[in-house]
C-alpha positions as a LaTeX table, in Angstrom:
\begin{tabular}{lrrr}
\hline
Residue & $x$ (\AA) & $y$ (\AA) & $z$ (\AA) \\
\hline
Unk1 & 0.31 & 4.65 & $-7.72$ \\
Unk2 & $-2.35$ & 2.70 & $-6.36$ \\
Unk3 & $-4.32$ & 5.52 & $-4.29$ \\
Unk4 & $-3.36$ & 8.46 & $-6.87$ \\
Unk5 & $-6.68$ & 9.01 & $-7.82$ \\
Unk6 & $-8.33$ & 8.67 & $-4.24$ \\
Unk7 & $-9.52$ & 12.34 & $-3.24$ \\
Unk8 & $-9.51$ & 13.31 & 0.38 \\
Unk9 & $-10.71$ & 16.26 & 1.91 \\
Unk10 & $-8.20$ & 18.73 & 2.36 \\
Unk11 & $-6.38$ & 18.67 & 6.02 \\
Unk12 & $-3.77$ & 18.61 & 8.05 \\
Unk13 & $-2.41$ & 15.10 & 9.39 \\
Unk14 & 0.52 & 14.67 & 12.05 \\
Unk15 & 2.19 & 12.02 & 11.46 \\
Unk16 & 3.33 & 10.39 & 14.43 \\
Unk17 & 7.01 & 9.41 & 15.11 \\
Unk18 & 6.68 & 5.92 & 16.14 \\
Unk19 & 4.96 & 5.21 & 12.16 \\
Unk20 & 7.60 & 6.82 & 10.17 \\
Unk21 & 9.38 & 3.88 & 9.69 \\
Unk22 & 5.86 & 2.14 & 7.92 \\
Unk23 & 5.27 & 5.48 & 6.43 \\
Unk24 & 8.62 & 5.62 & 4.92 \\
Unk25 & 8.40 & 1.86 & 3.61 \\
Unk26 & 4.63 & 2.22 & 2.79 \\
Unk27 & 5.14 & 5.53 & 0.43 \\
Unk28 & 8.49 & 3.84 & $-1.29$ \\
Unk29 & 7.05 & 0.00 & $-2.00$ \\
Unk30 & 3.67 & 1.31 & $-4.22$ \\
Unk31 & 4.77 & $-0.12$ & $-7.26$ \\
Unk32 & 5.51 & $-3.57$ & $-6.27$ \\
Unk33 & 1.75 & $-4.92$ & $-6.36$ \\
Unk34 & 1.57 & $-8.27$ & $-7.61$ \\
Unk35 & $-1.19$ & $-8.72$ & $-9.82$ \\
Unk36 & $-3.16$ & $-11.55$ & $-11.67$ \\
Unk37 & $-5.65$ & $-11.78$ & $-14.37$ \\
Unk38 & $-5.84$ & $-10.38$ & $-17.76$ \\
Unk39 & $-7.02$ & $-7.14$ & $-15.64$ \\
Unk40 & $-4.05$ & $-7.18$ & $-13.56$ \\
Unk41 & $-5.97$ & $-7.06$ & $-10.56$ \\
Unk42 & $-3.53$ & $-6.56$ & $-7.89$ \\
Unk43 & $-3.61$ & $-9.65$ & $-5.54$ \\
Unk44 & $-1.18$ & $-7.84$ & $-2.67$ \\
Unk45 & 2.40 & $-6.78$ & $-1.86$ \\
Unk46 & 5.38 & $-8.31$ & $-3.49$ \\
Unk47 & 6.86 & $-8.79$ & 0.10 \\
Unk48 & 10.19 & $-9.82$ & $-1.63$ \\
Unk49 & 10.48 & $-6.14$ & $-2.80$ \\
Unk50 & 8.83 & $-5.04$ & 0.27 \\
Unk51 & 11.85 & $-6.66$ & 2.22 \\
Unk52 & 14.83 & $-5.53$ & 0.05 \\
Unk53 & 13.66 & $-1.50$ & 0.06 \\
Unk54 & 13.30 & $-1.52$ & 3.57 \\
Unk55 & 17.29 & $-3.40$ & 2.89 \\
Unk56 & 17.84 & $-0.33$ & 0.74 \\
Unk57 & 16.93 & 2.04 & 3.82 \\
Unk58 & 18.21 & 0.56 & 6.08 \\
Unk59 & 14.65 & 0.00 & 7.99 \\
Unk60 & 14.72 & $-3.11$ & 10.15 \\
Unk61 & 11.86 & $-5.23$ & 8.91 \\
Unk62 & 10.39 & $-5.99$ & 11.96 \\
Unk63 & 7.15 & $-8.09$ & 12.61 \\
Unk64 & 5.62 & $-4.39$ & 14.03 \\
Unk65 & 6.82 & $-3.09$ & 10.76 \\
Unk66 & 5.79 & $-5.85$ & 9.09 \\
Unk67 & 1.92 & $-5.84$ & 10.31 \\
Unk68 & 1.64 & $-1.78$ & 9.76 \\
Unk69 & 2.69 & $-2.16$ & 6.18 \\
Unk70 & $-0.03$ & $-5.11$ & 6.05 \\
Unk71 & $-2.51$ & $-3.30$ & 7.72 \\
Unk72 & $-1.67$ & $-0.45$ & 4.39 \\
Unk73 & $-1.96$ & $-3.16$ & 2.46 \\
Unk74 & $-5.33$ & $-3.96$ & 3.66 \\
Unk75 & $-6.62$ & $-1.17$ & 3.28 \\
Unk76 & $-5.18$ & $-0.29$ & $-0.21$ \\
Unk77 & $-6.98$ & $-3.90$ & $-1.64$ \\
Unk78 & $-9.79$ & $-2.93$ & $-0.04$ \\
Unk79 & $-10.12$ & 0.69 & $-1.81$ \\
Unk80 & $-9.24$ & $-1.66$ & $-5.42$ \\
Unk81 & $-11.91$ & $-3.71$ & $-4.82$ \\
Unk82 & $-14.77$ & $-0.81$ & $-4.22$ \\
Unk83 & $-13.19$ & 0.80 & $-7.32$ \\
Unk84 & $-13.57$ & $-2.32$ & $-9.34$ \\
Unk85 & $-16.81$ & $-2.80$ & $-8.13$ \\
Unk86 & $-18.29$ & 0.86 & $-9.02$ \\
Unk87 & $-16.68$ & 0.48 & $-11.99$ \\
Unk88 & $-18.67$ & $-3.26$ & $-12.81$ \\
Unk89 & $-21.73$ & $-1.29$ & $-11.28$ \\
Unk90 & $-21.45$ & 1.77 & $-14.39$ \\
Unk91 & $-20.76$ & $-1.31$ & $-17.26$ \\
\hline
\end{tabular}
């Protein structure tokens, strides 16, 4: 998984009920990352996949649904790209 390693300080989060459905989706589409490169960087969501889970659970992909699993996304490419970038930084 993408954000396995990430460590956050230890706390409670509530989850509210209007993002479960983007929560559900986000959590179940993690390995469906396209990537490019020899390095495999990963480029963004295969939103093929992305669609047919959300199929599989029978989650209406909605445009709402659509832009909080994109807004994951975003966020998720952005934590790659600091990683890659410390990791340039210690050679």
């Amino acid at each position: 998984m993408l954000l396995a390693g990430l460590r956050a300080p230890q706390r409670q989060v509530t989850l509210w009920a209007s993002n479960l459905p983007a929560w559900t989706l986000w959590t179940r589409v993690q390995s469906q990352w396209r990537r490019a490169g020899e390095a495999g960087v990963i480029t963004g969501l295969d939103y093929t996949a992305v669609a047919r889970v959300a199929d599989v659970l029978g989650t209406p992909l909605t445009p709402d649904l659509l832009d909080d699993i994109a807004a994951c996304e975003a966020v998720a490419l952005d934590i790659a790209r600091r990683r890659r970038e410390e990791e340039a930084r210690r050679g």
